[in-house]
N, C-alpha and C positions, 0 to 999 in steps of 0.2 A: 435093497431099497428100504426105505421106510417102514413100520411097522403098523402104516396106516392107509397102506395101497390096496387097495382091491383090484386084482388082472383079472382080465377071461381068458382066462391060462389058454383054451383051445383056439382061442384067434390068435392069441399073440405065437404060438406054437403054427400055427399056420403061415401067419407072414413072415415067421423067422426063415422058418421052410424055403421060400421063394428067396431069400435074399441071394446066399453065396453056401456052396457046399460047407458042412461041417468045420471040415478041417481049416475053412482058408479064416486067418486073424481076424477078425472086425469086431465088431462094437456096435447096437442096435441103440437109440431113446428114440421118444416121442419128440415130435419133430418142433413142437411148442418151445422144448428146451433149444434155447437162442445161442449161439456160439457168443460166449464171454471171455474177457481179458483172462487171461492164469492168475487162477487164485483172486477172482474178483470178488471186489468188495473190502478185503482186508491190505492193509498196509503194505505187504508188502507183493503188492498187487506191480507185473512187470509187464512189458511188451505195451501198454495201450496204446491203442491207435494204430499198431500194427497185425494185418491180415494173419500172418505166421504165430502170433500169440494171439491167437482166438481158439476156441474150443467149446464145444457145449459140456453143461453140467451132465451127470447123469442122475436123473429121477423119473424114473427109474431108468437100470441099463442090465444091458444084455451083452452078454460073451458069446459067441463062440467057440466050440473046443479047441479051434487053433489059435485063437485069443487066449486061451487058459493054460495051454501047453505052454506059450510063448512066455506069459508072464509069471509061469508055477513058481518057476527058481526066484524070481522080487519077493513075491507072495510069503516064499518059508522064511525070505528076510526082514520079511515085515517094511517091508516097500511102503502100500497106503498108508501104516500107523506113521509113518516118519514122514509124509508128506502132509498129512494132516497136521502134525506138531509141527513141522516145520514153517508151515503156512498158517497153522492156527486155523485150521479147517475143519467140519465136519464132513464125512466122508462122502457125501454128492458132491461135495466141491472139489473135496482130495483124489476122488478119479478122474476127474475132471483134469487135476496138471499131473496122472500118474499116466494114463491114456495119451495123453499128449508129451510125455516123455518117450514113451515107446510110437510115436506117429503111427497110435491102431486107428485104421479108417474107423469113421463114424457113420450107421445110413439111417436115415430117419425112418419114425413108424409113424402112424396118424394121434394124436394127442390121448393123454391123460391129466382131464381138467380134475377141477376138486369140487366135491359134488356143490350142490345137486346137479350141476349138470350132467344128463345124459344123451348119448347119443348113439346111432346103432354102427359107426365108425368110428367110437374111441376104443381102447384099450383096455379101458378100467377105471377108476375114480381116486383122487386123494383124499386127505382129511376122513376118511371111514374110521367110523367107531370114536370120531372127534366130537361128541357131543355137544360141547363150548362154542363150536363152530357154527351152530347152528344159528345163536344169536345174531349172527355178521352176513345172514343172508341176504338177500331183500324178497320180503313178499311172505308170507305164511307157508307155501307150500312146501313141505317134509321139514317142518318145524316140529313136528310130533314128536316125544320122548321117543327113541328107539329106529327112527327112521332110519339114525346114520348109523346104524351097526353093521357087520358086515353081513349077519342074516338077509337085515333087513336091503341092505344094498345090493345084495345078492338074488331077492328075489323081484327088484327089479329091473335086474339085468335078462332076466327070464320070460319079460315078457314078450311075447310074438315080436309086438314091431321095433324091439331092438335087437333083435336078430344082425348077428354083423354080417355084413354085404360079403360077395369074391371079392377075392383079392381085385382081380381083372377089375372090379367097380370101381375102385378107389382110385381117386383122385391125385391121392399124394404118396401111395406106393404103387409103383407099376414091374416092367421087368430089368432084369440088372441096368441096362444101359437109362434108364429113365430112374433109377432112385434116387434122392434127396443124399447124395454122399456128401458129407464134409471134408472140404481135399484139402486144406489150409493143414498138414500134419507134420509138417517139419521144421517148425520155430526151435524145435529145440536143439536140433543139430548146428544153429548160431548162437548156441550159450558158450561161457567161459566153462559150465560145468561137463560138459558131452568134451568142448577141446580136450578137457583136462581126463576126464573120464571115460570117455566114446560109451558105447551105445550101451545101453540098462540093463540090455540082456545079458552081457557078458561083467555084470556087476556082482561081486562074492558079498557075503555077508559082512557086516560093518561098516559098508561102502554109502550105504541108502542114510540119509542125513537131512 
């Protein structure tokens, strides 16, 4: 993710917990991220309008070790860098149609706004340490020099009443059969590239284009 995220690492390590054992392949974001056309926004933007070419961005996103097993062998061949040049993508986006080539489930987690907002069921904050940002607020409050640092975001994520809730409290993660899953994951297997190609995992090096 970004280099301007702030996580509450022990919540989001909690709710990963609950999702699906270790091993099994998935893929976690906040659920704000909206499933988008592949490669949306840029030219060479495919599928619109169709359900099977949606997918959410990931900002941030989360693996799984049988997500990581699955895609190690793309990964050493530089899988996202060539999906990114290919699309002209930065890499939120380029997981985005790397994810949705191998149809890894996607399950939502409850949001990561960009501050100031906080809240005692989000995740963590974006734009931390963006100081620039701060002009584009509305209203004076954590307009102060140093507010959006991560110290400073950091201490108050500390306070008493944003304490993150159980899991069981939450609204928008509950248990397996009730999570926010993305099931739209097989547009890709109706490309001319999967015909010609079949499936990414069994893709050697030179192949990823």
């Amino acid at each position: 993710f970004d280099d301007d995220v702030y996580l509450r690492k022990e919540y989001v390590a909690t709710l990963l917990a609950e999702l699906q054992p270790p091993d099994f392949p998935m893929a976690a974001s906040p659920y704000n991220q909206q499933a988008k056309p592949i490669g949306y926004g840029r030219k060479k933007t495919c599928g619109v309008g169709m359900k099977q070419f949606l997918y959410p961005w990931g900002q941030p996103i989360f693996y799984s070790r049988g997500a990581m097993k699955m895609m190690e062998k793309g990964y050493r061949a530089n899988s996202l860098v060539s999906q990114c040049a290919a699309f002209d993508l930065t890499h939120d986006v380029g997981n985005q149609v790397l994810n949705w080539m191998y149809s890894l489930p996607m399950a939502a987690l409850p949001p990561l706004p960009s501050l100031p907002l906080m809240r005692n069921d989000y995740i963590g904050n974006h734009w931390v340490g963006r100081e620039e940002m701060r002009s584009k607020t509305r209203g004076e409050r954590d307009k102060s020099v140093g507010s959006w640092s991560f110290y400073g975001t950091h201490k108050k994520w500390m306070d008493p009443k944003l304490k993150h809730p159980r899991v069981e409290q939450l609204v928008t993660v509950r248990k397996v059969d009730g999570y926010k899953w993305y099931p739209n994951v097989t547009g890709f297997h109706q490309t001319l590239t999967y015909e010609l190609h079949g499936d990414p995992q069994t893709w050697e090096e030179g192949q990823w284009f």
